[in-house]
C-alpha positions in Angstrom: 11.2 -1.1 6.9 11.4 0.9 10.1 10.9 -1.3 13.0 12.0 -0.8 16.7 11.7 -2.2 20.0 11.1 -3.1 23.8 12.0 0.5 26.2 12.1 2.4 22.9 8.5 2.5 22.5 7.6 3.8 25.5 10.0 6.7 24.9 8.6 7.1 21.2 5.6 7.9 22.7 6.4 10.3 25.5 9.1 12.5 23.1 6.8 12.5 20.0 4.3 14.5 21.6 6.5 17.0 24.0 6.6 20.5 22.2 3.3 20.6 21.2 1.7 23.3 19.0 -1.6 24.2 17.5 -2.2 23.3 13.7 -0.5 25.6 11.6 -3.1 28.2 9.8 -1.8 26.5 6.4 -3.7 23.1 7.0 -6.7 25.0 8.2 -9.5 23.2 5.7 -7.5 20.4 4.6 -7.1 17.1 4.7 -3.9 14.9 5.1 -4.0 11.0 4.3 -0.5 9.0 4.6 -0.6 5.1 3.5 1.7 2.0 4.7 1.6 -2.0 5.0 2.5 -3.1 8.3 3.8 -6.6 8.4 3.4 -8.2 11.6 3.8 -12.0 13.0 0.7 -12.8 14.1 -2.1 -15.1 15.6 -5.6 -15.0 17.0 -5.6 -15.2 21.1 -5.5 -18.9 21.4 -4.0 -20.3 18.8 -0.3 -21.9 18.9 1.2 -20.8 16.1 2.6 -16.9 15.1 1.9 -16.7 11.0 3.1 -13.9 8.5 0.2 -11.0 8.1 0.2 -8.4 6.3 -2.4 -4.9 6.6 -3.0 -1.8 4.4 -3.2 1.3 6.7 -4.8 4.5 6.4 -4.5 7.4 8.5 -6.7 11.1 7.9 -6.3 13.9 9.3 -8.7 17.0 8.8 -7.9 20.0 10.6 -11.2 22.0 10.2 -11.2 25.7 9.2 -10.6 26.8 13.5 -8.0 24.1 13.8 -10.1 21.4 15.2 -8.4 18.1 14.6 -10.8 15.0 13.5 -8.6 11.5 13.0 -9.3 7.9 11.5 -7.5 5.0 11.2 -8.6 2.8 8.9 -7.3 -1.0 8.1 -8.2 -3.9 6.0 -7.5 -7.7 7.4 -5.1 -9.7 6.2 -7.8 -12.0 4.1 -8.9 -8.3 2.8 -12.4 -10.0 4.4 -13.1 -7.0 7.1 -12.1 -3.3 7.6 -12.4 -1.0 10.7 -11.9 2.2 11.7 -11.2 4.1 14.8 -11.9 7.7 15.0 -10.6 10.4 17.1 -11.6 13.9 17.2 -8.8 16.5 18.9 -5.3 15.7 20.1 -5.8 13.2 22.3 -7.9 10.5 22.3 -7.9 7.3 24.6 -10.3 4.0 23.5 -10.7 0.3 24.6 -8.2 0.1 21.8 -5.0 2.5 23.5 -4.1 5.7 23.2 -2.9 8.3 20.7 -1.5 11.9 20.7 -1.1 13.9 18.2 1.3 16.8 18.0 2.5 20.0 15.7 6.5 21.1 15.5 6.6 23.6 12.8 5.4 22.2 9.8 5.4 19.0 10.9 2.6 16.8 12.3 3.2 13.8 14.5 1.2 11.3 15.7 2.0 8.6 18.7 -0.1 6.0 19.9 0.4 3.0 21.7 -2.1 -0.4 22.5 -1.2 -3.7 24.3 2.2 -3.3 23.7 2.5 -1.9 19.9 3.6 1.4 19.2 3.8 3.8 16.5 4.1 6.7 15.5 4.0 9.0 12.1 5.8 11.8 10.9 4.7 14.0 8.6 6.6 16.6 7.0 4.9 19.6 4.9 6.0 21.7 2.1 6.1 25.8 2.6 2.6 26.0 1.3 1.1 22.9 3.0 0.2 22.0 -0.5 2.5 18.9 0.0 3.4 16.3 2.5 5.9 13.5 3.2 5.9 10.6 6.0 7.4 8.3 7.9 5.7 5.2 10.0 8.0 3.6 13.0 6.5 1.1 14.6 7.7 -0.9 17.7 6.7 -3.8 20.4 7.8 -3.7 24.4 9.3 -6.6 25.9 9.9 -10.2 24.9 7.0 -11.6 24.5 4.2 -11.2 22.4 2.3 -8.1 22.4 -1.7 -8.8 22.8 -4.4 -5.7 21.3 -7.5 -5.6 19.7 -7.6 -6.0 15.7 -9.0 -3.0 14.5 -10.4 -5.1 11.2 -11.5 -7.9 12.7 -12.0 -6.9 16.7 -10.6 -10.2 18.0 -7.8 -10.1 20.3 -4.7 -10.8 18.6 -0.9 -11.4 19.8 2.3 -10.3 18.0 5.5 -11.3 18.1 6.9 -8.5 15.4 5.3 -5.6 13.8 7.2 -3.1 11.2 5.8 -0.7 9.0 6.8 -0.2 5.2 7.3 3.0 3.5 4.5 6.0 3.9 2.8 7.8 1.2 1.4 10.9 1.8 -1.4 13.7 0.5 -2.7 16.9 1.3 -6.1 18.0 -0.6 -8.4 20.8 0.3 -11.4 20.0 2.2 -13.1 17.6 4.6 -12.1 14.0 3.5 -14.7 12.8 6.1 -18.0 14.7 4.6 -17.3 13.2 0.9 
C-alpha cells in the first residue's frame, strides 16, 4: 500500500504537476482507465467513532483526437449502496469537491488532486506504442487530525483519520470510453 503524509501532500501536489506537456500524439483517440481500493478510517461528520472502509476507484481519461483531455472519477460506497462521479474536462479542473491537475512528462501521465485534506496522485506510465499502460496511486492526509471532504458516493461530509491506496491496474483501448 502506498500511503503518505502531513507537509508531503501539499508538495505531492505542487511537484506532480510542474513540467507540464501536452498529450502525447500516441494517446490521441484513446482512452486510459487505472483501478485501486483505497482503504481509509472513516466516519460520517458527526459521529464518534472512525470505522474501517474500504472503496473501488476508477479513474478515465480520454484524450480526444486534438488532445483535449475529458476525466472521471468514479467510486462505489463502502455498502456498495451508492456510486458518484466527478467529471473534469481539460487539465485543470477545481469543484465544491477540491482540485485536480493533470500533467504529461514524456510518456507518462500524472494526475494530482487534493480535497479537505486528502491527496493523491496517479502515475501512469505508457509503453512505446501507447498500446499499454502501468500505474501507481499515492495517497496522503495533512496534519494530525482528521481530514473532512465530501464523499463522492454518498455526498455527505465525511472525516478521515487514514487513507492509502492499494495497487493500480491499468488499460489503454482505442476510443471514447465516455460515448459507449
Amino acid at each position: 500500500m502506498k500511503h503518505i503524509s502531513a507537509p508531503l501532500v501539499a508538495t505531492l501536489f505542487v511537484l506532480s504537476v510542474s513540467v507540464a506537456q501536452a498529450a502525447p500524439a500516441g494517446l490521441y483517440g484513446k482512452t486510459v482507465k487505472v483501478e485501486w481500493t483505497e482503504t481509509r478510517s472513516q466516519r460520517e461528520a458527526g459521529e464518534t467513532a472512525f470505522g474501517p472502509k474500504s472503496f473501488p476507484f476508477t479513474y478515465t481519461v480520454y484524450v480526444s483526437t486534438q488532445g483535449q483531455l475529458f476525466r472521471r472519477i468514479f467510486t462505489i460506497s463502502s455498502t456498495r449502496k451508492k456510486s458518484g462521479t466527478r467529471d473534469t474536462v481539460g487539465t485543470s479542473g477545481k469543484t465544491d469537491a477540491g482540485i485536480s491537475q493533470v500533467s504529461f512528462q514524456g510518456s507518462t501521465l500524472v494526475s494530482a488532486s487534493s480535497s479537505g485534506g486528502i491527496g493523491r496522485r496517479i502515475r501512469v506510465s505508457f509503453d512505446a506504442s501507447f498500446s499499454s499502460c502501468t500505474a501507481e496511486v499515492v495517497t496522503g492526509k495533512t496534519g494530525n487530525g482528521p481530514a473532512s471532504m465530501r464523499a463522492i458516493s454518498s455526498g455527505k461530509v465525511v472525516e478521515i483519520e487514514s487513507v492509502s491506496a492499494g495497487s493500480a491496474s491499468c488499460s489503454v483501448q482505442t476510443g471514447n470510453a465516455f460515448a459507449e
